[in-house]
MOPAC internal coordinates of N, CA, C and O (Angstrom, degrees):
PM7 1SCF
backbone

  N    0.0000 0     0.00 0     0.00 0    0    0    0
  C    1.4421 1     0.00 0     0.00 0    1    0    0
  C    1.5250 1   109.58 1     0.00 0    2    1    0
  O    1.2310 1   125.17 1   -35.15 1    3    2    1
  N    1.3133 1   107.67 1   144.85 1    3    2    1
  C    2.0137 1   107.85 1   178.03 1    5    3    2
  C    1.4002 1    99.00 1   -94.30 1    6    5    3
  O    1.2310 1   129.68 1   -46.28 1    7    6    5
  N    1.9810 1    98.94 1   133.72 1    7    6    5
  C    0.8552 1   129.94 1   139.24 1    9    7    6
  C    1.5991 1    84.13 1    84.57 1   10    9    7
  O    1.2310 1   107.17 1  -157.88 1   11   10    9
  N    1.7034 1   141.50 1    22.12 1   11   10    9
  C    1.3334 1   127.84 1   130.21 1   13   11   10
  C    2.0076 1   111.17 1   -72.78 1   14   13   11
  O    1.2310 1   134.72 1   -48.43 1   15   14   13
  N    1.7423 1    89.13 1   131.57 1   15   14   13
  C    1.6400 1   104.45 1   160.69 1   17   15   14
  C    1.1462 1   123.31 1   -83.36 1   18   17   15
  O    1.2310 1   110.90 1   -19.89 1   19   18   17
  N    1.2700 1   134.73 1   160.11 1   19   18   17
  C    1.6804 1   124.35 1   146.77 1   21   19   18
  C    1.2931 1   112.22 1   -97.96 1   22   21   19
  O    1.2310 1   125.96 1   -45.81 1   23   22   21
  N    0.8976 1   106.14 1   134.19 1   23   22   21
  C    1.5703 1   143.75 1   160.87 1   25   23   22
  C    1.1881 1   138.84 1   -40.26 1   26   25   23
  O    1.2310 1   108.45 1  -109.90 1   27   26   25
  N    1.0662 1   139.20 1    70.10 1   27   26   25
  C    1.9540 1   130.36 1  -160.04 1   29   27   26
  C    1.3213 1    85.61 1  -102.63 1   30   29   27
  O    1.2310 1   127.87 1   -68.81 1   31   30   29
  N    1.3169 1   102.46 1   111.19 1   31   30   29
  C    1.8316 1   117.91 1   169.76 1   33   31   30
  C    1.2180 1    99.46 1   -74.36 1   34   33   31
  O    1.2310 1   110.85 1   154.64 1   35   34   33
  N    1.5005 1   134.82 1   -25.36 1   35   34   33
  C    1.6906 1   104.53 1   171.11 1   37   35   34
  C    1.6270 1   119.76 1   -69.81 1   38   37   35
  O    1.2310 1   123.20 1   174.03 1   39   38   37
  N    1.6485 1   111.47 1    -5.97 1   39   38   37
  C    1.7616 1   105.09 1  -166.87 1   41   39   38
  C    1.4046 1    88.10 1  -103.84 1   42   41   39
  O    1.2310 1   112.72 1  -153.66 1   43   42   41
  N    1.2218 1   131.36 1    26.34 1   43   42   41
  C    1.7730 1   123.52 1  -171.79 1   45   43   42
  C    1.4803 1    97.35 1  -121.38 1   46   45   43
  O    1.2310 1   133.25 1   -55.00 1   47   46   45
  N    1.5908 1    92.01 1   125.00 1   47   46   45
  C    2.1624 1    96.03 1   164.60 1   49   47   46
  C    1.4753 1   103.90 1   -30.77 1   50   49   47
  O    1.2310 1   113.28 1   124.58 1   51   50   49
  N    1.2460 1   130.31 1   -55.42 1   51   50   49
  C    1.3799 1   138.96 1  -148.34 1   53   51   50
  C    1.9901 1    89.15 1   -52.93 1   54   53   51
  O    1.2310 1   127.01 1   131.87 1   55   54   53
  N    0.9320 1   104.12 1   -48.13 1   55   54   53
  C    1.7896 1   100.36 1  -173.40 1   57   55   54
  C    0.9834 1   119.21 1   -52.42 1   58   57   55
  O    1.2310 1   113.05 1   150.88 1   59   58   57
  N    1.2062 1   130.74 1   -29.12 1   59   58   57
  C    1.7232 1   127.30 1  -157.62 1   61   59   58
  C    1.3722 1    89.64 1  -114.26 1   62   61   59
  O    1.2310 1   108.57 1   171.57 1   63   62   61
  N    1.6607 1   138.99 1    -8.43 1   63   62   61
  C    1.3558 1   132.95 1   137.04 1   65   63   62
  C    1.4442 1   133.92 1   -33.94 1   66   65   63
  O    1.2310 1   130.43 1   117.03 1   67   66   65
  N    1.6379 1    97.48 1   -62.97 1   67   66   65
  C    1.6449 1   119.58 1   174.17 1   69   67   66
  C    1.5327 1    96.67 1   -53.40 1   70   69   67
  O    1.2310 1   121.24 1   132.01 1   71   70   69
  N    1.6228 1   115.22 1   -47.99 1   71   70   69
  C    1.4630 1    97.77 1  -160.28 1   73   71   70
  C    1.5843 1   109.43 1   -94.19 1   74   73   71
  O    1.2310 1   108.49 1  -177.15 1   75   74   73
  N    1.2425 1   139.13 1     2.85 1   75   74   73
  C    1.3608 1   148.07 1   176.13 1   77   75   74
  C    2.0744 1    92.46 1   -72.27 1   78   77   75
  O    1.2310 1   129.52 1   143.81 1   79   78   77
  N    1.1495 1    99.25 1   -36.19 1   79   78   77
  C    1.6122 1   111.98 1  -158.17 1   81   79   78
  C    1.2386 1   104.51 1   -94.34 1   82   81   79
  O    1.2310 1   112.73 1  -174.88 1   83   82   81
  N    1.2524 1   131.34 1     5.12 1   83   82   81
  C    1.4004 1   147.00 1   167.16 1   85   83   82
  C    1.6160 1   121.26 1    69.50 1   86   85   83
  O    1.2310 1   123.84 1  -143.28 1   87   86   85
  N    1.4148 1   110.23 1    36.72 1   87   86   85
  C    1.3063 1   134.25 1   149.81 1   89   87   86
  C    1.3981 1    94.82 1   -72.01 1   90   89   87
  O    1.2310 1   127.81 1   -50.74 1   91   90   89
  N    2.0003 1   102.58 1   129.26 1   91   90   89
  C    1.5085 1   120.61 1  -179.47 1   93   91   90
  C    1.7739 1    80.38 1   -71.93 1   94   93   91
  O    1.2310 1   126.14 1    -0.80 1   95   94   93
  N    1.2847 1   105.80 1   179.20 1   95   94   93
  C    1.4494 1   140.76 1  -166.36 1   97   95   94
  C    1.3286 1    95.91 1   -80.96 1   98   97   95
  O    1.2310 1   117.10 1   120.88 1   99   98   97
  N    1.6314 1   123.11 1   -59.12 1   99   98   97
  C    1.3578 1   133.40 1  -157.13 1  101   99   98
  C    1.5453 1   126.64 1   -79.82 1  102  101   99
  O    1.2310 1   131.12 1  -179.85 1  103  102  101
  N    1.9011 1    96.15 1     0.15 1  103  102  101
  C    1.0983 1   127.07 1  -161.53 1  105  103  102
  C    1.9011 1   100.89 1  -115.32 1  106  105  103
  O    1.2310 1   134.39 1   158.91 1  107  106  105
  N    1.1981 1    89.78 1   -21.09 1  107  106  105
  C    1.9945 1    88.73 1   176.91 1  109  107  106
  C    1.1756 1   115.76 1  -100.28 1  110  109  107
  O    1.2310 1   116.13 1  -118.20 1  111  110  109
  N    1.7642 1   124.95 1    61.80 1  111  110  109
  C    1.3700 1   142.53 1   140.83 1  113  111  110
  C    1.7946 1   123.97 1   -57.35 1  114  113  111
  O    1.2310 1   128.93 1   -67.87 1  115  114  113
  N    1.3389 1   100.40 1   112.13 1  115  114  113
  C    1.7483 1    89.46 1   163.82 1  117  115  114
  C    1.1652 1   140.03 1    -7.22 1  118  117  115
  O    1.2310 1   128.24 1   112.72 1  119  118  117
  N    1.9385 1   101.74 1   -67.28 1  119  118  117
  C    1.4608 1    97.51 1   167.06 1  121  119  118
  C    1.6303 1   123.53 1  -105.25 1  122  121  119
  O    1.2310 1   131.99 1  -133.43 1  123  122  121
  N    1.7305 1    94.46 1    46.57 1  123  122  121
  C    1.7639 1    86.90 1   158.54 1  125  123  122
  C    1.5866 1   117.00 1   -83.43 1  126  125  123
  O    1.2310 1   120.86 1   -30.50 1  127  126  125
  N    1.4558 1   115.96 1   149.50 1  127  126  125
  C    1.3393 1   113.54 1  -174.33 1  129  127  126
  C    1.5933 1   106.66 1   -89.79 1  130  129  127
  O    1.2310 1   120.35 1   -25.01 1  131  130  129
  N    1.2257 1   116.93 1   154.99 1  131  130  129
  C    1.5468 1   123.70 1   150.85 1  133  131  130
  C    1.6413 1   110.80 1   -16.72 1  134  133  131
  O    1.2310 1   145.88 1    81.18 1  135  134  133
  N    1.2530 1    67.28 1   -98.82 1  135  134  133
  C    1.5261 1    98.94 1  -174.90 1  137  135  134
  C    1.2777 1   124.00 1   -45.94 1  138  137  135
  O    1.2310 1   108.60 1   103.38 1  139  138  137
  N    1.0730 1   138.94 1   -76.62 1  139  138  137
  C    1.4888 1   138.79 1   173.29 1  141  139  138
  C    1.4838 1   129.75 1   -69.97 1  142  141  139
  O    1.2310 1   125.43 1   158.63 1  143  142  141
  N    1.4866 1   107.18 1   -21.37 1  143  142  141
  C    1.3487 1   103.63 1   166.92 1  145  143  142
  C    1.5399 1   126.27 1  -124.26 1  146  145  143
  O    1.2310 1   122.79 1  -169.19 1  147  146  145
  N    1.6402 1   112.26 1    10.81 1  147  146  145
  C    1.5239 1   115.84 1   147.36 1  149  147  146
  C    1.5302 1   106.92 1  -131.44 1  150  149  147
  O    1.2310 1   116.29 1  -145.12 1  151  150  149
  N    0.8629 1   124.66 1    34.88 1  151  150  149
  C    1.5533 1   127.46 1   177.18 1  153  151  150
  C    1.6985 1   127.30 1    21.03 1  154  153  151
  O    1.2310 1   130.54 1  -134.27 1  155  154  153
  N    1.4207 1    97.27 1    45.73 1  155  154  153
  C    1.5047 1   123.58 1  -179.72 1  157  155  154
  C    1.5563 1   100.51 1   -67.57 1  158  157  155
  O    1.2310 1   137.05 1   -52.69 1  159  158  157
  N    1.6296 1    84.58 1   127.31 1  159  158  157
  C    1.7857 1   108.43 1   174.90 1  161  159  158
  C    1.6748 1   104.85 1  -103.82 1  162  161  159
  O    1.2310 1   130.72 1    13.71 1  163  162  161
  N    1.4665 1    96.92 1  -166.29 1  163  162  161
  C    1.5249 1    90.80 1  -175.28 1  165  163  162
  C    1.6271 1   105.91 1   -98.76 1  166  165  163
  O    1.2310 1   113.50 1  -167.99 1  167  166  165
  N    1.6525 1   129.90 1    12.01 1  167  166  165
  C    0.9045 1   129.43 1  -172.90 1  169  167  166
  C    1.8927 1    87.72 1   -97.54 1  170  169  167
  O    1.2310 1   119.32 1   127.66 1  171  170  169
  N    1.2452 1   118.90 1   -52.34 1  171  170  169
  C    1.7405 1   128.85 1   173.12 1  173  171  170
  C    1.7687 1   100.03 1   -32.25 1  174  173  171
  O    1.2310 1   138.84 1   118.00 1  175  174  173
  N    1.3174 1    81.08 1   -62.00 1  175  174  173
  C    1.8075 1    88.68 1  -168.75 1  177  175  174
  C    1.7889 1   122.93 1   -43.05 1  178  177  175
  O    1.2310 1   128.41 1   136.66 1  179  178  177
  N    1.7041 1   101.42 1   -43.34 1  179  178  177
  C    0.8866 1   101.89 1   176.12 1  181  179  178
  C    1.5027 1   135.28 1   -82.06 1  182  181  179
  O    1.2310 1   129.19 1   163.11 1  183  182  181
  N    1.2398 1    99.89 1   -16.89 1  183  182  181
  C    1.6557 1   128.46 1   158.62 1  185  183  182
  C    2.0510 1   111.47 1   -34.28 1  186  185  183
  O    1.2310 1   142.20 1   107.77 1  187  186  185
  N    1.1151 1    74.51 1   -72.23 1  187  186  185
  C    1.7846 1   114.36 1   174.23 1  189  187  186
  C    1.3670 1   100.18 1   -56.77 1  190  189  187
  O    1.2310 1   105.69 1   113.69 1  191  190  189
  N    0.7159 1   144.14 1   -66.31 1  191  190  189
  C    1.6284 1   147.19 1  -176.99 1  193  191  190
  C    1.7749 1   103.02 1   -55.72 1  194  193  191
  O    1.2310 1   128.21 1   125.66 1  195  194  193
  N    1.2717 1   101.80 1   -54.34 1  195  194  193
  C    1.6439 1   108.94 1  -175.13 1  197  195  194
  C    1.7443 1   109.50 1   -66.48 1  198  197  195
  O    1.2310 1   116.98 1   173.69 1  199  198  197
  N    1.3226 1   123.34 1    -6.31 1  199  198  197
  C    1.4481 1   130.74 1   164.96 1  201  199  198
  C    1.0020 1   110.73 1   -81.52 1  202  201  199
  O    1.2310 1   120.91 1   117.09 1  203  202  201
  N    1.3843 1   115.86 1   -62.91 1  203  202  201
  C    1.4213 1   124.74 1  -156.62 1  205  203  202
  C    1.2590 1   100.19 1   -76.61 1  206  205  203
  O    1.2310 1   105.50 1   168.81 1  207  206  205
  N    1.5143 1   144.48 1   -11.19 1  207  206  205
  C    1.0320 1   133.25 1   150.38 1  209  207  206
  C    1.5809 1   134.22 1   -66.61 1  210  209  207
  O    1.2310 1   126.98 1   151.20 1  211  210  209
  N    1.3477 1   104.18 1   -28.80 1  211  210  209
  C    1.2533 1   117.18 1  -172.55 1  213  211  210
  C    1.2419 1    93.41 1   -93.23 1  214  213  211
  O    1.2310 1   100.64 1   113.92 1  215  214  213
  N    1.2611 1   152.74 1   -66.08 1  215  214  213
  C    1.1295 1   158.44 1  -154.44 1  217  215  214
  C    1.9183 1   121.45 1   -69.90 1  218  217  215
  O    1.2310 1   128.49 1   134.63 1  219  218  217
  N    0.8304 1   101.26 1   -45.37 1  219  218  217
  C    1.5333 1   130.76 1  -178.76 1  221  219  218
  C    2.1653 1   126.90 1  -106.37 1  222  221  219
  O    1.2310 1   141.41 1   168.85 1  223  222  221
  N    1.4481 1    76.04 1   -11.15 1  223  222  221
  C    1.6591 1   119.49 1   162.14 1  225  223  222
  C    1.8084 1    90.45 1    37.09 1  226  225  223
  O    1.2310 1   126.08 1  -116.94 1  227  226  225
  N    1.2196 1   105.91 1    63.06 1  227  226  225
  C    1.7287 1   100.76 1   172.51 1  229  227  226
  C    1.9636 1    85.99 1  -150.06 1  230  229  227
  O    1.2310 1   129.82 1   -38.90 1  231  230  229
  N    1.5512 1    98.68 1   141.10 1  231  230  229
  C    1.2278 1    95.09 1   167.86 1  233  231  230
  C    1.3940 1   127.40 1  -122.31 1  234  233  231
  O    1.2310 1   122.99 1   -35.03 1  235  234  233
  N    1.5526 1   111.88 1   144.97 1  235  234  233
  C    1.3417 1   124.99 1  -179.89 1  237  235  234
  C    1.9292 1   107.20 1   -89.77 1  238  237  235
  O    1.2310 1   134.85 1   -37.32 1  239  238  237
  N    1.6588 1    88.88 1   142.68 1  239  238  237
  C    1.8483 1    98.07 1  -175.25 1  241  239  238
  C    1.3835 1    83.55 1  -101.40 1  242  241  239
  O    1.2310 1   129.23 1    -8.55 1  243  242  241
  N    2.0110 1    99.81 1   171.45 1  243  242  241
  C    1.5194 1    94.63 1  -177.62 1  245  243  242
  C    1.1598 1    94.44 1   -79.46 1  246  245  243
  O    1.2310 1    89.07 1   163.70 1  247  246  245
  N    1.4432 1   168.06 1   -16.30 1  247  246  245
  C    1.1633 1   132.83 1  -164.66 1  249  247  246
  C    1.3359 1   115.60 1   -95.11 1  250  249  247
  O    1.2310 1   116.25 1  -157.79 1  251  250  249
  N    1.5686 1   124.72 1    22.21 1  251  250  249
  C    1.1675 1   121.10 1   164.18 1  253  251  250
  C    1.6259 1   121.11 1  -119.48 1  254  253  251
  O    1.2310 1   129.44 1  -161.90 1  255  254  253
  N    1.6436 1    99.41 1    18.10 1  255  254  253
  C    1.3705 1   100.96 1   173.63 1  257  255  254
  C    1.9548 1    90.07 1  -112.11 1  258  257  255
  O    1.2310 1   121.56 1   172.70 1  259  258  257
  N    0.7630 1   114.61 1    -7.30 1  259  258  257
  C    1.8777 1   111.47 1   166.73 1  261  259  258
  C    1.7026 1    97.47 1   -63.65 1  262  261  259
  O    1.2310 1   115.59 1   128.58 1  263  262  261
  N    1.0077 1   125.97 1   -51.42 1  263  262  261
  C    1.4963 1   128.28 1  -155.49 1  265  263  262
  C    1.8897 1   105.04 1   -74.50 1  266  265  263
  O    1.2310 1   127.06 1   166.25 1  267  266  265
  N    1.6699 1   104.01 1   -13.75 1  267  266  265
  C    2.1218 1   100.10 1  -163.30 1  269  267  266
  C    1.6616 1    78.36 1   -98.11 1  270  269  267
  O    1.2310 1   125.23 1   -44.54 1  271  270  269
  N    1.4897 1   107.55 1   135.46 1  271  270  269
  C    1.4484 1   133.15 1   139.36 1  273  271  270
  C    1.5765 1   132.79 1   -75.35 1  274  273  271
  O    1.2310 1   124.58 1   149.52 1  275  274  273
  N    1.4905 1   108.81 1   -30.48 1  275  274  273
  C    1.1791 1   122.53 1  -150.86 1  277  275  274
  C    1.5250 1    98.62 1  -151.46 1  278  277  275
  O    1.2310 1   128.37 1   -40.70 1  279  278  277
  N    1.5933 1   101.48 1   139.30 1  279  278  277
  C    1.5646 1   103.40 1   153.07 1  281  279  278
  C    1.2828 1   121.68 1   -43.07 1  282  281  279
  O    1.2310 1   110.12 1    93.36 1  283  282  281
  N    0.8920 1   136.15 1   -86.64 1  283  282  281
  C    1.5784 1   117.00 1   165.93 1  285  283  282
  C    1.5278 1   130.34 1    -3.19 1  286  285  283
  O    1.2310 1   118.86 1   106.06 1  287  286  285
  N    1.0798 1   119.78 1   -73.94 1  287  286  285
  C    1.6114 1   129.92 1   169.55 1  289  287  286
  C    1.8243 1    94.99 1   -44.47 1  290  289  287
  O    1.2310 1   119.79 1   138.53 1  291  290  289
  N    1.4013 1   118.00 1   -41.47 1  291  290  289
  C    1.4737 1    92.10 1   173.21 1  293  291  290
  C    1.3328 1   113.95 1   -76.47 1  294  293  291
  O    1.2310 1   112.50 1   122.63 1  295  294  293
  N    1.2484 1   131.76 1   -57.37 1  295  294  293
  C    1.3981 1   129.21 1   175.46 1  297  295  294
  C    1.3338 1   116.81 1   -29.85 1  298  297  295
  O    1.2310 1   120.97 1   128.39 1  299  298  297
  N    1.1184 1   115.75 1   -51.61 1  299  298  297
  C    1.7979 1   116.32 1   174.23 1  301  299  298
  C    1.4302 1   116.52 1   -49.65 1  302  301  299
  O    1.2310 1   124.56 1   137.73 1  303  302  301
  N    1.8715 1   108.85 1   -42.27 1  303  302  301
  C    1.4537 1   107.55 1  -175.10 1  305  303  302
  C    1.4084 1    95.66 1   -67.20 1  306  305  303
  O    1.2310 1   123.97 1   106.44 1  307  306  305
  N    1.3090 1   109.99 1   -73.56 1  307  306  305
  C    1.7184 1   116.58 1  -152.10 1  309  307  306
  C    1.8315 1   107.63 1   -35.70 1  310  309  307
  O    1.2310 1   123.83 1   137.94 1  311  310  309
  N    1.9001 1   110.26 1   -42.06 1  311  310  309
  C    1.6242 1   127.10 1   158.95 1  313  311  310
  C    1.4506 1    95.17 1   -13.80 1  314  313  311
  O    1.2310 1   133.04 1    80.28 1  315  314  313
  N    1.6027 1    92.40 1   -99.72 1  315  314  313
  C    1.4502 1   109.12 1  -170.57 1  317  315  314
  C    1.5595 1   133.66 1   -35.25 1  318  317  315
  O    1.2310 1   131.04 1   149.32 1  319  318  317
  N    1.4568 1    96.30 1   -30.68 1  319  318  317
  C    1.6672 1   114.77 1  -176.26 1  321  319  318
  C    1.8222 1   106.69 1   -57.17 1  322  321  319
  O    1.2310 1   132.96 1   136.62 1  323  322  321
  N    2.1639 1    92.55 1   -43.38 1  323  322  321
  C    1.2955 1    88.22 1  -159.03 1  325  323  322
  C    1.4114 1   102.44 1   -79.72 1  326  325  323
  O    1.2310 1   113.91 1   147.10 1  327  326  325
  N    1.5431 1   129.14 1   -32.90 1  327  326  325
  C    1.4816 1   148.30 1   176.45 1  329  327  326
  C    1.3459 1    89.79 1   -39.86 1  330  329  327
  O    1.2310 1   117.96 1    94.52 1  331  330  329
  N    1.1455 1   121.50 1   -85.48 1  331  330  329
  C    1.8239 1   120.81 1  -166.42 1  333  331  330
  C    1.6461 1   103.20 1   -55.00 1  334  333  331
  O    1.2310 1    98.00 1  -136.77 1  335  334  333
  N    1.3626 1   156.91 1    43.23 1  335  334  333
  C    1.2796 1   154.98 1  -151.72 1  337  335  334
  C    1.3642 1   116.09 1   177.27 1  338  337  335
  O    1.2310 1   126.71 1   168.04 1  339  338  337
  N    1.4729 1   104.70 1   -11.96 1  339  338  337
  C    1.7133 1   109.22 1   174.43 1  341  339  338
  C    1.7984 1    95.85 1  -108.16 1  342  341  339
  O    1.2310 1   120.10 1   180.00 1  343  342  341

């Protein structure tokens, strides 16, 4: 496909988020899901949201955290957030 990257979630801010927030290491894969494979509530979520804003200084509305399944799907947004912002 043109102009998809890959991704090494260990060289991405987003990692040392998951793991500040006490996501094990082995558990912060791209395509781990929310839901089924860190069992993120809406109190997690907002946790997570309140970093990645502060930290990565781009912000997510709620209706674009309805749409991420997966680490990945966030990495792509927060990507894009910062791409459109530089």
């Amino acid at each position: 496909m043109k102009g998809v990257r890959t991704i090494k979630i260990e060289k991405n801010p987003m990692f040392q988020i998951f793991k500040d927030l006490g996501v094990k290491k082995e558990q912060i894969r791209l395509e781990s899901n929310f839901s089924s494979d860190l069992d993120y509530d809406e109190l997690d979520w907002l946790l997570l949201q309140y970093f990645i804003e502060n930290r990565m200084k781009v912000q997510i509305v709620d209706g674009e955290i309805e749409s991420i399944s997966t680490i990945g799907d966030l990495v792509n947004l927060v990507e894009s957030k910062r791409r459109n912002c530089a």
